[in-house]
DSSP file (Angstrom, degrees, kcal/mol; ACC not computed):
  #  RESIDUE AA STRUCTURE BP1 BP2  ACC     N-H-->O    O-->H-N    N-H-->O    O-->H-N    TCO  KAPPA ALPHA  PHI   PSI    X-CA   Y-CA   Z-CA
    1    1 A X              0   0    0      0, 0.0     2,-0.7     0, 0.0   103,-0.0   0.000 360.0 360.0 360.0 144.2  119.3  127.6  122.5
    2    2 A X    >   -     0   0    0      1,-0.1     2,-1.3    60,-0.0     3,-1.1  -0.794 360.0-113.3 -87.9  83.8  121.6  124.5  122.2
    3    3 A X  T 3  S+     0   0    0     -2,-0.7     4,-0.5     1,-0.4     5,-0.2   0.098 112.9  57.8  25.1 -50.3  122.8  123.7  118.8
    4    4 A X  T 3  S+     0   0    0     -2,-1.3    -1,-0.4     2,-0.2     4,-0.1   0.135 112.7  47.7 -82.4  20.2  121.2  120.5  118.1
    5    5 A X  S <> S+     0   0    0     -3,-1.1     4,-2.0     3,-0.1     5,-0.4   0.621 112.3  52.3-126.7 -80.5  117.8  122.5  118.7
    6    6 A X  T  4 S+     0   0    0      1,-0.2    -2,-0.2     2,-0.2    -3,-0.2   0.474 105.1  47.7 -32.3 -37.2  119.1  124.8  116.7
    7    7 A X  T >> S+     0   0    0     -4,-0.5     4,-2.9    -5,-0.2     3,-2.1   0.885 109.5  54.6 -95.7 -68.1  120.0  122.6  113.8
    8    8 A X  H >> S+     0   0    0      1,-0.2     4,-5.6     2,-0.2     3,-0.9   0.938 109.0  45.6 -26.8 -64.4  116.5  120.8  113.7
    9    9 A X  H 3< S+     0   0    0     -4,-2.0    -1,-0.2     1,-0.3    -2,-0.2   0.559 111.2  52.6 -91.2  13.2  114.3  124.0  113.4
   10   10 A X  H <4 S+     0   0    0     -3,-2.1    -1,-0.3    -5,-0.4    -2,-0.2   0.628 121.3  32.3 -95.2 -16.0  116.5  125.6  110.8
   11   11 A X  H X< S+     0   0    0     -4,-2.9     3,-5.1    -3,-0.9    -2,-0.2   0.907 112.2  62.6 -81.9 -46.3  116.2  122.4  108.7
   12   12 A X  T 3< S+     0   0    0     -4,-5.6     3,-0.3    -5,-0.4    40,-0.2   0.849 102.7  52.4 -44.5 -40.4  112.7  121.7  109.8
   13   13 A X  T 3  S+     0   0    0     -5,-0.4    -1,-0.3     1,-0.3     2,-0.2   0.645 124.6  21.2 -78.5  -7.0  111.6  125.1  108.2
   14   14 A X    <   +     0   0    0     -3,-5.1    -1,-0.3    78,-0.1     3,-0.2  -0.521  59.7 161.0-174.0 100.7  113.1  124.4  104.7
   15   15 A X        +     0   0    0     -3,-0.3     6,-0.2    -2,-0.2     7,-0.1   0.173  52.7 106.7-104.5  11.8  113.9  120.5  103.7
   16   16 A X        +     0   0    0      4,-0.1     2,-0.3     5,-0.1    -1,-0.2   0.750  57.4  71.4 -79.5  -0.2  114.0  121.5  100.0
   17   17 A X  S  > S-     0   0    0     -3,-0.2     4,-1.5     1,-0.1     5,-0.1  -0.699  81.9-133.6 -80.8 148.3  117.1  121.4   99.4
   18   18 A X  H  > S+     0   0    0     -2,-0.3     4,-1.7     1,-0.2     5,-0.2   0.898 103.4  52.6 -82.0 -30.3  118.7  118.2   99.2
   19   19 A X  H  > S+     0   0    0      1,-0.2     4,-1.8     2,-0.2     5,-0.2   0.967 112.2  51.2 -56.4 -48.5  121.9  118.9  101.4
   20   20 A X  H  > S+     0   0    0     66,-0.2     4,-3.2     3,-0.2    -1,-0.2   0.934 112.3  43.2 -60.5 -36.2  119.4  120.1  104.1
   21   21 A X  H >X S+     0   0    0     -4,-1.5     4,-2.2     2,-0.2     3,-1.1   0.957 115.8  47.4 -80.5 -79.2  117.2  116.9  104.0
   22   22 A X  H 3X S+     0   0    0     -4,-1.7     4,-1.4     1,-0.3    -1,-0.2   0.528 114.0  47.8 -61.3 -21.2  120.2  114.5  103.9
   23   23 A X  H 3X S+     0   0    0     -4,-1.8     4,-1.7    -5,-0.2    -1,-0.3   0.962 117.7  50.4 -80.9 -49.7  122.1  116.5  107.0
   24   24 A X  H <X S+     0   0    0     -4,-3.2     4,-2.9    -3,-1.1     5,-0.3   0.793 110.0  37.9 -90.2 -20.0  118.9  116.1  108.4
   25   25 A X  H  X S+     0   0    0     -4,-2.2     4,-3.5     2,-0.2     5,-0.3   0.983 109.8  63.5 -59.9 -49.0  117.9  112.5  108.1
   26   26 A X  H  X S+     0   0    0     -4,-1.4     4,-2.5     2,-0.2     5,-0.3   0.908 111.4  39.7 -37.0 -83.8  121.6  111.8  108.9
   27   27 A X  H >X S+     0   0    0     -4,-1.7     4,-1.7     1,-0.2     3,-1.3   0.838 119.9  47.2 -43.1 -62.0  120.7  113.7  112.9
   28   28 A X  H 3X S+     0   0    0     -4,-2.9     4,-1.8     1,-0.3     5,-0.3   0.873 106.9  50.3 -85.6 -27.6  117.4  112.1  112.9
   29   29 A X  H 3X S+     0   0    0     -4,-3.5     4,-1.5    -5,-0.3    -1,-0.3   0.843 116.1  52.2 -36.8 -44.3  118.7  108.5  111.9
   30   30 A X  H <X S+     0   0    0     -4,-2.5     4,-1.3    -3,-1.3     3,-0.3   0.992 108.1  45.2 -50.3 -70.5  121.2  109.3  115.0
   31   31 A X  H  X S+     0   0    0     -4,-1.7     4,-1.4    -5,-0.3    -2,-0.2   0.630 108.7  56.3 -95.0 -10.4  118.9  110.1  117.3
   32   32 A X  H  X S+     0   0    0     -4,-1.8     4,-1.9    -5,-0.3    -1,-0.3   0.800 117.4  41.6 -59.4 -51.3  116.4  106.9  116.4
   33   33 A X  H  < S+     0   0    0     -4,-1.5    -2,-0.2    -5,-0.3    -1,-0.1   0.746 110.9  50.9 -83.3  -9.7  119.2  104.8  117.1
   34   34 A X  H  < S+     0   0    0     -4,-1.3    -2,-0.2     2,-0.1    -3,-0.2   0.696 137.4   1.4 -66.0 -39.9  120.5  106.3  119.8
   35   35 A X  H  < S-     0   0    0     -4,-1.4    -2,-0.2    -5,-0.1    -3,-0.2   0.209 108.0-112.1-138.4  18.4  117.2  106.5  121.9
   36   36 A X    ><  -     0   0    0     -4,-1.9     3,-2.2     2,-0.1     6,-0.3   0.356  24.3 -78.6 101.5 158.3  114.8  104.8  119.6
   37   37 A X  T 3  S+     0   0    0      1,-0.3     5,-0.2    -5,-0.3    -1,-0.1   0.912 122.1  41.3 -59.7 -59.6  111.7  105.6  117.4
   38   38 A X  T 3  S+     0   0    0     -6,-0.1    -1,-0.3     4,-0.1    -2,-0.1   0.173  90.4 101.9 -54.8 -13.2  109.5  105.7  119.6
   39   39 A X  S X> S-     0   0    0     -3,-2.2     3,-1.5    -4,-0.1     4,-1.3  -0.420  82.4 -86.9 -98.3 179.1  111.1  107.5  122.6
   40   40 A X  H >> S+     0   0    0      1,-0.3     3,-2.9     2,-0.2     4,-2.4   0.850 119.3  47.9 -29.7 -82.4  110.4  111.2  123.6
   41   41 A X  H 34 S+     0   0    0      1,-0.3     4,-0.4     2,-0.2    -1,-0.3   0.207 107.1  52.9 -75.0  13.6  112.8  112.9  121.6
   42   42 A X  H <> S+     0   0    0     -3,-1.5     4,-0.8    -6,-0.3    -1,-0.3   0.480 109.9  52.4 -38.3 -42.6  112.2  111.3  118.6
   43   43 A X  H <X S+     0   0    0     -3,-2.9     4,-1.1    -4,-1.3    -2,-0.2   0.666 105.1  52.3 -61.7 -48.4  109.0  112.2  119.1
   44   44 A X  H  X S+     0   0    0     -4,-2.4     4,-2.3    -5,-0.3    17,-0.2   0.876 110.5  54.1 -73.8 -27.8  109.8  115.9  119.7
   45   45 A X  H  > S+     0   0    0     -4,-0.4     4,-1.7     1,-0.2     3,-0.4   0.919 103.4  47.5 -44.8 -53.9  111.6  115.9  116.7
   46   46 A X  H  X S+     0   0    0     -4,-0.8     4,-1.9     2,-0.2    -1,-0.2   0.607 110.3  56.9 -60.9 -41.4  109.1  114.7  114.7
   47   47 A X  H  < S+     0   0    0     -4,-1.1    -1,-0.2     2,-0.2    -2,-0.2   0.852 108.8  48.8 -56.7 -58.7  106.7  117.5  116.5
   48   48 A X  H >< S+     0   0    0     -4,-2.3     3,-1.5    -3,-0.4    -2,-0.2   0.858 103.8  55.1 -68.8 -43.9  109.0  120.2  115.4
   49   49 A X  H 3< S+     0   0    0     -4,-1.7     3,-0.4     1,-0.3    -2,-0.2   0.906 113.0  49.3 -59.3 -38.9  109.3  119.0  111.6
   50   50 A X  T 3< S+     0   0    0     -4,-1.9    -1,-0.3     1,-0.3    -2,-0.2   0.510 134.3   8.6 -87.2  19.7  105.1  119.3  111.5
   51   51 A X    <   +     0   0    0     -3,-1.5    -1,-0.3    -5,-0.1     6,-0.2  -0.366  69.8 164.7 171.7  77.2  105.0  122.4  112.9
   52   52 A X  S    S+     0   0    0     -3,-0.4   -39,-0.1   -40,-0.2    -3,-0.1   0.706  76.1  70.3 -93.8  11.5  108.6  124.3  113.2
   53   53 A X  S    S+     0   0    0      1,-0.1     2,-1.0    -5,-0.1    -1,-0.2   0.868  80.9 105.1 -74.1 -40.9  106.9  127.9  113.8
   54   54 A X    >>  -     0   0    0     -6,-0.1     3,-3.6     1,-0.1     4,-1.1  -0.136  52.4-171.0 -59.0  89.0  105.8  126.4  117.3
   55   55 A X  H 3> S+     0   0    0     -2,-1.0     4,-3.3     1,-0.3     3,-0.2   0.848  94.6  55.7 -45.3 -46.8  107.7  127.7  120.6
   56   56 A X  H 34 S+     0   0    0      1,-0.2    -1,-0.3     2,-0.2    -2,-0.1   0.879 102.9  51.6 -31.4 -55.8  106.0  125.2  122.4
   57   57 A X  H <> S+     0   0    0     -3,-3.6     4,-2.2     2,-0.2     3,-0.4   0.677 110.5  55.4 -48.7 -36.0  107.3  122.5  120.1
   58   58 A X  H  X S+     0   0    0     -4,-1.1     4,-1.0     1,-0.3    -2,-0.2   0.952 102.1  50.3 -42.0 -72.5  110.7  123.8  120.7
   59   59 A X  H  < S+     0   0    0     -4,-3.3    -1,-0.3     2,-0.2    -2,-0.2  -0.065  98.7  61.9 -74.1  17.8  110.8  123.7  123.8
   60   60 A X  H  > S+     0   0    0     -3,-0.4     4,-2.9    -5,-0.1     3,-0.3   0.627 110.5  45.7 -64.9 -71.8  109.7  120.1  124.1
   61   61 A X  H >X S+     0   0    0     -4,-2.2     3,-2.3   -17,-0.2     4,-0.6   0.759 115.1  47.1 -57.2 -85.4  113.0  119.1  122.0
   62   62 A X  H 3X S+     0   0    0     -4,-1.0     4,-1.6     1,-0.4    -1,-0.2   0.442 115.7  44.6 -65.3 -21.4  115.2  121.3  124.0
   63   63 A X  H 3> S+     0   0    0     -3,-0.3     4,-3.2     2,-0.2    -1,-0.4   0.935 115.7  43.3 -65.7 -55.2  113.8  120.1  126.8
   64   64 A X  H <X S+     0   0    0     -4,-2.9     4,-1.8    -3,-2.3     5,-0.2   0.930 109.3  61.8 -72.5 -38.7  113.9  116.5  125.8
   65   65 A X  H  <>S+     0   0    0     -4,-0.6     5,-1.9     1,-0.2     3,-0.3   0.962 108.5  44.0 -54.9 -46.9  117.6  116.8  124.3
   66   66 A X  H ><5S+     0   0    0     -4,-1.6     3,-1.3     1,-0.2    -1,-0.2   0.935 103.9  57.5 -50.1 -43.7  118.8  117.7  127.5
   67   67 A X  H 3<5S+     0   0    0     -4,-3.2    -1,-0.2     1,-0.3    -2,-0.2   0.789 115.0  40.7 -67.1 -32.4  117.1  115.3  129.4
   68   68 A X  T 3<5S-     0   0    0     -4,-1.8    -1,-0.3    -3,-0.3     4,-0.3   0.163 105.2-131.8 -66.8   1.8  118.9  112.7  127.1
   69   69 A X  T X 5 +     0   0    0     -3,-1.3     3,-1.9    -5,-0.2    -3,-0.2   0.961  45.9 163.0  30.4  62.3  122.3  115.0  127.3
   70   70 A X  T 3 <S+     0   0    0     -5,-1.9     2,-5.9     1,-0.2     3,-0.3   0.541  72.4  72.1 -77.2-111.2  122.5  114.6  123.1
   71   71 A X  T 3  S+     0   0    0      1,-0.3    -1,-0.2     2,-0.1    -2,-0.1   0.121  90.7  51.9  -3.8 -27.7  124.7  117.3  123.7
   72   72 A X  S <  S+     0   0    0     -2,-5.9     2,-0.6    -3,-1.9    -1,-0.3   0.379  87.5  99.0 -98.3  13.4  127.3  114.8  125.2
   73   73 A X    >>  -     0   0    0     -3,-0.3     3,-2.8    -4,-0.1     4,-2.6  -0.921  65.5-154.9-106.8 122.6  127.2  112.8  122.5
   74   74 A X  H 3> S+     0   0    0     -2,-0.6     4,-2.0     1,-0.3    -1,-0.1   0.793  87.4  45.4 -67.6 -51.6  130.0  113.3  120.1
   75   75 A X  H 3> S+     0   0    0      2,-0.2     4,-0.8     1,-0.2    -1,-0.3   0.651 113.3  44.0 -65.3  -9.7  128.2  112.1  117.0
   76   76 A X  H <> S+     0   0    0     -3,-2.8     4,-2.1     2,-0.2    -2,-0.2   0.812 108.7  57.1-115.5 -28.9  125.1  113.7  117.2
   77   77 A X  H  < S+     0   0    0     -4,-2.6    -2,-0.2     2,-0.2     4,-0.2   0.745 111.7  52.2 -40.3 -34.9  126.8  117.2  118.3
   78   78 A X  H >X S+     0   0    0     -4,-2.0     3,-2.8     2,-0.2     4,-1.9   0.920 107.8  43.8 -79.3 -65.2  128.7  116.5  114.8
   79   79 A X  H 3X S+     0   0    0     -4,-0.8     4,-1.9     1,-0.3   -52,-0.2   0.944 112.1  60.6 -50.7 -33.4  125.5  115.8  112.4
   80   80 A X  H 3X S+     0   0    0     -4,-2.1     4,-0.7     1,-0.2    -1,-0.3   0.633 110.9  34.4 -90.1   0.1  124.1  118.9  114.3
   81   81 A X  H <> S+     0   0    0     -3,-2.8     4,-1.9    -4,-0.2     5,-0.3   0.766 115.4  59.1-100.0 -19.3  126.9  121.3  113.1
   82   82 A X  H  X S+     0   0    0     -4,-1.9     4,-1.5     2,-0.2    -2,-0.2   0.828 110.0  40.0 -51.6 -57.8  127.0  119.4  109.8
   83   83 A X  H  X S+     0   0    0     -4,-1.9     4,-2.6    -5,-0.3     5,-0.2   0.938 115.7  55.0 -88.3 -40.4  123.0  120.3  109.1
   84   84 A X  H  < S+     0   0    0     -4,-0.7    -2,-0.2     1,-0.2    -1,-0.2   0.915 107.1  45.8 -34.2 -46.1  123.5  124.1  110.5
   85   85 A X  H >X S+     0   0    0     -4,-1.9     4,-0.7     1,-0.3     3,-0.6   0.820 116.9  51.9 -91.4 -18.5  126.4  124.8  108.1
   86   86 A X  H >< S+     0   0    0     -4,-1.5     3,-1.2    -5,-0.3    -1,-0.3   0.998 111.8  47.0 -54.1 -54.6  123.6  123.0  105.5
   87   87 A X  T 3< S+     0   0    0     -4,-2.6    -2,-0.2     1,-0.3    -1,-0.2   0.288  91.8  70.3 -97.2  33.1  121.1  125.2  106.5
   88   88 A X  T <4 S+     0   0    0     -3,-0.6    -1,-0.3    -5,-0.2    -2,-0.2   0.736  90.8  70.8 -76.6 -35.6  122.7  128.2  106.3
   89   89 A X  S << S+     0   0    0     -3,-1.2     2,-0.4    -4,-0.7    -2,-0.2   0.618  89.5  60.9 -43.8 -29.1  122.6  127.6  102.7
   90   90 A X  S  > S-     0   0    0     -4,-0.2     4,-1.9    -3,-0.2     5,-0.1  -0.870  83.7-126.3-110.5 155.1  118.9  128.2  102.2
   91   91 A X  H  >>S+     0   0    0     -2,-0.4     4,-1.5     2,-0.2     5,-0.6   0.996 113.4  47.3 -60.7 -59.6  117.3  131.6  103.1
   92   92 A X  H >>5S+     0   0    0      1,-0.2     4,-3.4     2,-0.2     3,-2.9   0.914 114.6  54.9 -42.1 -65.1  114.5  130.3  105.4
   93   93 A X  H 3>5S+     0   0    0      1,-0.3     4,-1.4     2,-0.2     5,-0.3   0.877 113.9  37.4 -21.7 -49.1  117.6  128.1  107.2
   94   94 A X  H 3X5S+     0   0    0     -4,-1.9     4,-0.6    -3,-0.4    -1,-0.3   0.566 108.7  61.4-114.0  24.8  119.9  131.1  107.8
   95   95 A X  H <X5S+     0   0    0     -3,-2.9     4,-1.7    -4,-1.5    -2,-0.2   0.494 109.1  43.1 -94.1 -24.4  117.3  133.6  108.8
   96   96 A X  H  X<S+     0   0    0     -4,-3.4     4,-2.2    -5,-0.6     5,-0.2   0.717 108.9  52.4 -92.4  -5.6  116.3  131.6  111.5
   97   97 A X  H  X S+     0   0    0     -4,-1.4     4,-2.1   -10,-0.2    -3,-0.1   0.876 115.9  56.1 -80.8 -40.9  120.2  130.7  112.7
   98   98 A X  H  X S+     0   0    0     -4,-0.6     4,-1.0    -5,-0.3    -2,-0.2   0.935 105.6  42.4 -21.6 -69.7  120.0  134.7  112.5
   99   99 A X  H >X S+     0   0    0     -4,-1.7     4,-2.4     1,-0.2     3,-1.5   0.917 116.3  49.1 -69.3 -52.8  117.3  135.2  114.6
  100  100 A X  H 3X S+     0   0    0     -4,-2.2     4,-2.0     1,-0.3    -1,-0.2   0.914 113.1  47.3 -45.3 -40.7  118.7  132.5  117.3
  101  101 A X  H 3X S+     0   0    0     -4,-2.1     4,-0.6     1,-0.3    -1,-0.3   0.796 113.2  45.2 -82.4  -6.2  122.1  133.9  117.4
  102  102 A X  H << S+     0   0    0     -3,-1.5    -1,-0.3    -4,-1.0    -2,-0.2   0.675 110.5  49.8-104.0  -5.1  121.1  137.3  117.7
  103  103 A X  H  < S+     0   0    0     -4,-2.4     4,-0.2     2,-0.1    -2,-0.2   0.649 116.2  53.1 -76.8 -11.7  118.2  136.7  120.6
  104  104 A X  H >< S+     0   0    0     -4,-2.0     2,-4.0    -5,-0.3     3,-0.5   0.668 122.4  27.9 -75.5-121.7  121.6  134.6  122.2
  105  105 A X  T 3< S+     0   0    0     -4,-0.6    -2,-0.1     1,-0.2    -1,-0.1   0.084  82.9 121.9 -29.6  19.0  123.7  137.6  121.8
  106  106 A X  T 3  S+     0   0    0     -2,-4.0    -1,-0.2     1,-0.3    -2,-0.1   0.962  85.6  25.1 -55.2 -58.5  121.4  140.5  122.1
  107  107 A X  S <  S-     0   0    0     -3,-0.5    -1,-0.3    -4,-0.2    -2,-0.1   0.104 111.1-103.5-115.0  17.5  122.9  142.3  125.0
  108  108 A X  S    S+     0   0    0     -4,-0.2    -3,-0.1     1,-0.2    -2,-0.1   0.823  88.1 126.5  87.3   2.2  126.2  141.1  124.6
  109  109 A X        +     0   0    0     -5,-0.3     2,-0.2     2,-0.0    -1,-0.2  -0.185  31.6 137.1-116.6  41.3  125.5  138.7  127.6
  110  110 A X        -     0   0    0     -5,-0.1     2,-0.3     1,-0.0    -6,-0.0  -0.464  38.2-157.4 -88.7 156.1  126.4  135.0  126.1
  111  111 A X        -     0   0    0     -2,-0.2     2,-0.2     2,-0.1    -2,-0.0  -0.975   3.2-164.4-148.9  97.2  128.0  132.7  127.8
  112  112 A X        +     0   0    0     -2,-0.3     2,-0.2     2,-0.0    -2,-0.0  -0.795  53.0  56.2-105.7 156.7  129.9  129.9  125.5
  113  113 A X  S    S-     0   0    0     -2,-0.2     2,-0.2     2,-0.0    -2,-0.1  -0.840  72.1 -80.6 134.7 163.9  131.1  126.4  128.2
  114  114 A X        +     0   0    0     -2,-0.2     2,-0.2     2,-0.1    -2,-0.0  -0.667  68.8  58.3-119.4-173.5  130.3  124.2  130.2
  115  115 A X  S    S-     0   0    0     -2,-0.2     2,-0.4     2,-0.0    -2,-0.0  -0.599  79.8 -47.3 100.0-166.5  129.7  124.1  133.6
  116  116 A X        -     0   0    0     -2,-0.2     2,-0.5     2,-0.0    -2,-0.1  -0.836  48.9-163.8-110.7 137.0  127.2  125.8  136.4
  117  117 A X        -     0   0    0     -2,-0.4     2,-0.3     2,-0.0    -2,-0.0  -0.937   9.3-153.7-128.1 133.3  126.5  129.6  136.5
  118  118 A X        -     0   0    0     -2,-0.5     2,-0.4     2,-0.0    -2,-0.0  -0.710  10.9-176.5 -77.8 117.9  125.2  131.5  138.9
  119  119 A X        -     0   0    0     -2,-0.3     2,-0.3     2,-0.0    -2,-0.0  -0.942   5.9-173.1-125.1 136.5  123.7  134.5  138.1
  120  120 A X        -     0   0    0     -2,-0.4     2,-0.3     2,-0.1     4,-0.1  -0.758  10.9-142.0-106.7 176.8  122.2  137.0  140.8
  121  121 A X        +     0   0    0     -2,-0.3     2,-0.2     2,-0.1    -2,-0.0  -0.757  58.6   8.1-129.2 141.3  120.2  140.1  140.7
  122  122 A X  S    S-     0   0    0     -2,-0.3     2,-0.2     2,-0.0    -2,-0.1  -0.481 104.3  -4.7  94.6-167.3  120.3  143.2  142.6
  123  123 A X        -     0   0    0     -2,-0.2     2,-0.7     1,-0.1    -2,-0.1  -0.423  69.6-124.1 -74.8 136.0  123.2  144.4  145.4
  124  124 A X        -     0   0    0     -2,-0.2    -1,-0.1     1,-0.1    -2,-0.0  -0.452  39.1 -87.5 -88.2 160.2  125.6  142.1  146.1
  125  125 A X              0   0    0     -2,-0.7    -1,-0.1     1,-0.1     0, 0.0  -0.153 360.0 360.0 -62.8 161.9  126.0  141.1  149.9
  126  126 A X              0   0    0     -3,-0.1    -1,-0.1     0, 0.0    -2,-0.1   0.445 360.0 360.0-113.8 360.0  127.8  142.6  152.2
């Protein structure tokens, strides 16, 4: 899962703290001015914050951050390590950057980068 996905539905599960809520208006203020109130991933935010238990929901933002590439944008990649290292601070917050980073790293088969990979299955040709 991509970092700014990441960031959201560890804040989204526990805004009582005030450091969490202020990293996380700060990213959603970004990303309203960046693609506007109204557009998708605004929307998906918004989606995730009423309901952040929901995989569905997730993967609607992750989807919709990609499709917008927030990842290549420098500022909103900054608010989104900015609200992690916030919600690492509350338990709900860093039991779910837990969970992500160890279903990412389970078998030891992560891949940090850019670029394309290819992965096949099976015998390799001959």
């Amino acid at each position: 899962m991509d970092p700014i996905t990441t960031a959201i539905i560890a804040a989204a599960a526990d805004l009582s703290s005030t450091l969490v809520k202020d990293s996380y208006t700060g990213l959603k203020n970004l990303i309203v001015k960046k693609w506007g109130a109204k557009s998708p991933v605004a929307d998906a935010v918004e989606a995730v914050e009423k309901k952040p238990d929901s995989e569905a929901r997730r993967s609607v933002l992750q989807e919709e951050l990609a499709t917008v590439k927030a990842h290549e944008q420098p500022e909103i990649a900054a608010a989104a390590a900015q609200l992690i290292e916030a919600a690492k601070t509350t338990p709900a917050g860093a039991q779910i950057i837990n969970n992500i980073q160890q279903n990412i790293r389970g078998s030891q088969n992560a891949v940090l980068g850019s670029g394309t990979m290819n992965v096949n299955f099976g015998h390799p040709k001959k």
